[in-house]
C-alpha positions as CSV (number, residue, x, y, z in Angstrom):
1,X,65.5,19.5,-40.0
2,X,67.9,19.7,-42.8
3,X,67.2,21.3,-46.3
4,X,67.4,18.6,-48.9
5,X,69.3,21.4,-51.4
6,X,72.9,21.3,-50.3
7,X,72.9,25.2,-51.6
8,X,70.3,25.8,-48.5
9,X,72.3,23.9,-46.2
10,X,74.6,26.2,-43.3
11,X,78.5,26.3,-43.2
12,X,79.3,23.7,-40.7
13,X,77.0,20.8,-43.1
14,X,79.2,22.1,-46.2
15,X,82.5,21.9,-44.5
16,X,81.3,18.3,-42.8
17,X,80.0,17.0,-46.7
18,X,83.4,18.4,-48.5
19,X,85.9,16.8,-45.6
20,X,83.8,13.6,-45.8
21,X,84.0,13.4,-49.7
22,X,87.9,14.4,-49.4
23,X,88.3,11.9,-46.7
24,X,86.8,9.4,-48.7
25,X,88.6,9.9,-51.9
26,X,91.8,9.9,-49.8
27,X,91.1,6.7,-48.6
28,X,90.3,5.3,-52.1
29,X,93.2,6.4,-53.3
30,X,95.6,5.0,-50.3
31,X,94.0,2.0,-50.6
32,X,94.9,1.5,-54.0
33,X,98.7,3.1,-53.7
34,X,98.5,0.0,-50.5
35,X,97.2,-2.4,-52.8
36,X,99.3,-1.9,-56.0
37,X,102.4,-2.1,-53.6
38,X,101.4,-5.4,-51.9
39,X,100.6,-6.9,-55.6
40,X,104.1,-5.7,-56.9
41,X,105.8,-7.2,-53.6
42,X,104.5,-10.6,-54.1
43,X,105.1,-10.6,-58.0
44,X,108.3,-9.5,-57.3
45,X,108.9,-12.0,-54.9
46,X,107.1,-14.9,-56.9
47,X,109.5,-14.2,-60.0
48,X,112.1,-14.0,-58.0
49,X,111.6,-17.5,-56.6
50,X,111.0,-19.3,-60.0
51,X,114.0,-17.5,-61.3
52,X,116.2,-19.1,-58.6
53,X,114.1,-22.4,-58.8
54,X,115.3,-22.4,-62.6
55,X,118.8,-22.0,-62.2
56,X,119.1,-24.6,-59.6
57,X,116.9,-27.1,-61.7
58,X,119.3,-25.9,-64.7
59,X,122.0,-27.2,-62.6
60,X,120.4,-30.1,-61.7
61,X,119.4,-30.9,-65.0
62,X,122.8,-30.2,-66.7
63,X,124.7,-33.2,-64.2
64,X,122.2,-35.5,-64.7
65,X,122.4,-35.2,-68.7
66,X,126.0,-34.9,-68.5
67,X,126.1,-39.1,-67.4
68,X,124.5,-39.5,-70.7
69,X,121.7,-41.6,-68.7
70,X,118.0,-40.6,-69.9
71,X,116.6,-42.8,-67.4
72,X,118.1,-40.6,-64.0
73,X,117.4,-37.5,-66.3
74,X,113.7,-38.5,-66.4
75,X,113.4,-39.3,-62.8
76,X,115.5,-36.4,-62.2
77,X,112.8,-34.3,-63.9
78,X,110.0,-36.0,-61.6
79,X,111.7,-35.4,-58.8
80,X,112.6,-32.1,-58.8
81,X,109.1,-31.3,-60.1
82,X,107.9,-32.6,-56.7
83,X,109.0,-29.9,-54.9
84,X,108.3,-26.7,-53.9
85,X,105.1,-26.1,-55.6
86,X,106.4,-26.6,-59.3
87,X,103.9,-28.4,-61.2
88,X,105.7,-29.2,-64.7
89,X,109.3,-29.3,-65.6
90,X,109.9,-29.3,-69.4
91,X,112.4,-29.1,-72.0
92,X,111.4,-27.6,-74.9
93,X,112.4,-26.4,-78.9
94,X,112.0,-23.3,-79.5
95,X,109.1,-24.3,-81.2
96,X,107.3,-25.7,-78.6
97,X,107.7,-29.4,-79.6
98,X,108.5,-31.2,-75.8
99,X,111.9,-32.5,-75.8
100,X,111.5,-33.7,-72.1
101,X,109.1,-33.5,-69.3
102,X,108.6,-34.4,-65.9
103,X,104.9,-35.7,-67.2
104,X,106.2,-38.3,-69.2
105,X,103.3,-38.7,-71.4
106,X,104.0,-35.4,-72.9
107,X,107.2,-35.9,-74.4
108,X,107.0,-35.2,-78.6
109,X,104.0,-33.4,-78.3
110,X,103.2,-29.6,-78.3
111,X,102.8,-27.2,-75.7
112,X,99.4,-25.5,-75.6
113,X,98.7,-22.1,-77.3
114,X,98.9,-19.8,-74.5
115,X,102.1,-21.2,-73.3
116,X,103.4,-21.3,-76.8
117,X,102.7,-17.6,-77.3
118,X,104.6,-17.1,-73.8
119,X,107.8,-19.1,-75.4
120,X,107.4,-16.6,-78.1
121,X,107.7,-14.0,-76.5
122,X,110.3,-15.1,-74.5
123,X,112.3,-15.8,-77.4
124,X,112.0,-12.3,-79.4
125,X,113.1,-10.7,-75.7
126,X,116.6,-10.6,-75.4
127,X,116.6,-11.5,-71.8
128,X,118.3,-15.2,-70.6
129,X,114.6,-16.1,-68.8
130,X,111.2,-14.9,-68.8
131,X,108.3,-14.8,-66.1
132,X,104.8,-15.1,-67.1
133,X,101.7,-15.4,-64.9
134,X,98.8,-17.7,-66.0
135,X,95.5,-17.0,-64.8
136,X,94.2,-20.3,-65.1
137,X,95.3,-22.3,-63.5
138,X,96.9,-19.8,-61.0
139,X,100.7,-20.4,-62.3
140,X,104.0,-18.5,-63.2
141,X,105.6,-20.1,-66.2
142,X,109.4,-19.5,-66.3
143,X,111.3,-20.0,-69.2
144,X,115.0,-20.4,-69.5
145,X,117.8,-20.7,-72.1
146,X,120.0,-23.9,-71.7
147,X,123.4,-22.9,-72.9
148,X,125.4,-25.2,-75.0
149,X,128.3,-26.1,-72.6
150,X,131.4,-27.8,-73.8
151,X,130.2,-30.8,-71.9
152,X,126.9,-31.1,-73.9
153,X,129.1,-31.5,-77.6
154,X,128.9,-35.2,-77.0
155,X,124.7,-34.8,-77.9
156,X,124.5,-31.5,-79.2
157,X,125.7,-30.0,-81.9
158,X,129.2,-27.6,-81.1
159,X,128.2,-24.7,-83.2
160,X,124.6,-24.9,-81.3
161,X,124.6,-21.7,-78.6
162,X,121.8,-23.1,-77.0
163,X,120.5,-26.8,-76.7
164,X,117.2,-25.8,-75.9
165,X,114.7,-24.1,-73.5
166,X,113.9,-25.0,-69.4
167,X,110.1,-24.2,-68.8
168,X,109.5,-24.3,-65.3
169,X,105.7,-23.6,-64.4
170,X,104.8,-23.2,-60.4
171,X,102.2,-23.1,-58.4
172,X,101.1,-19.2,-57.9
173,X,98.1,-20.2,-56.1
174,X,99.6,-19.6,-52.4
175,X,100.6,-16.3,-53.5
176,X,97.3,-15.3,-55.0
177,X,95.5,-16.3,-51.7
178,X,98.2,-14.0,-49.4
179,X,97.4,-11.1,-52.2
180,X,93.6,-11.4,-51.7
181,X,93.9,-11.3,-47.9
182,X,96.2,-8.5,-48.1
183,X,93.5,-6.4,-50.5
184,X,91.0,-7.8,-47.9
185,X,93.1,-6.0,-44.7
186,X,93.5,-3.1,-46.7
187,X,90.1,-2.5,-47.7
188,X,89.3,-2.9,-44.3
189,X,91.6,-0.3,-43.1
190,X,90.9,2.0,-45.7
């Protein structure tokens, strides 16, 4: 029978309760090392997708407004929001009136608070787009400058650097689920 004092207890039980207790904080603490790496790999990987899903909707975006045809710019926007999990394309001031969107019944109105102080902040960073993940609804809002090319003068003004901003918000949902079941596995192997 074993003494309930630990100090009563012989060697081998002390050895056996301190390499249990370091065992256990080891694997508390690998599991969390594992678990902050898998959650920076998908991050990394979901910003790196909406950044690239920008650009080419920025590209996209720039031909079909370069006709001069809002009606193939509007169906342009629909489109492309179609794809790949993005749920909303829009064009926006930098005060967070919408220019364009691929909702239609959003254009002239305002975005909503949270994603106004994202466009904020976007705009006092110095960097050409900025990532933000939304909670609710699982989402990663990227915002990008449009530049004022030469071929945008005819609408924009020249001395104008930028013609406005290209929010594209995507579905982070998929990636959320794989970053659960990966915190699942690794709990599990901890």
């Amino acid at each position: 029978m074993m003494n309930r004092n630990p100090r009563d207890w012989n060697l081998k039980n002390k050895i056996i309760l301190h390499v249990a207790v370091i065992g256990g904080i080891t694997a508390v603490f690998v599991a969390f090392l594992y678990l902050n790496a898998q959650k920076n790999v998908i991050q990394t990987m979901s910003r790196q997708k909406a950044e690239l899903l920008s650009a080419i909707i920025e590209s996209s975006l720039f031909y079909s407004m370069k006709d001069e045809n809002m009606v193939e710019h509007q169906a342009s926007l629909i489109e492309l929001a179609s794809t790949n999990d993005i749920t909303k394309i829009r064009i926006l001031d930098s005060q967070g009136k919408i220019l364009r969107s691929s909702s239609e019944e959003e254009h002239g109105s305002r975005v909503s608070p949270g994603t106004l102080n994202n466009l904020k902040s976007f705009l006092s960073s110095q960097d050409p787009f900025g990532t933000y993940f939304v909670k609710q609804p699982a989402s990663i809002q990227e915002f990008r400058s449009i530049e004022n090319k030469k071929e945008c003068f005819g609408c924009h003004d020249p001395s104008l650097k930028h013609t406005g901003i290209l929010e594209v918000d995507i579905d982070y949902a998929p990636a959320a689920l794989l970053l659960r079941n990966s915190q699942t596995q690794a709990i599990i192997i901890s």
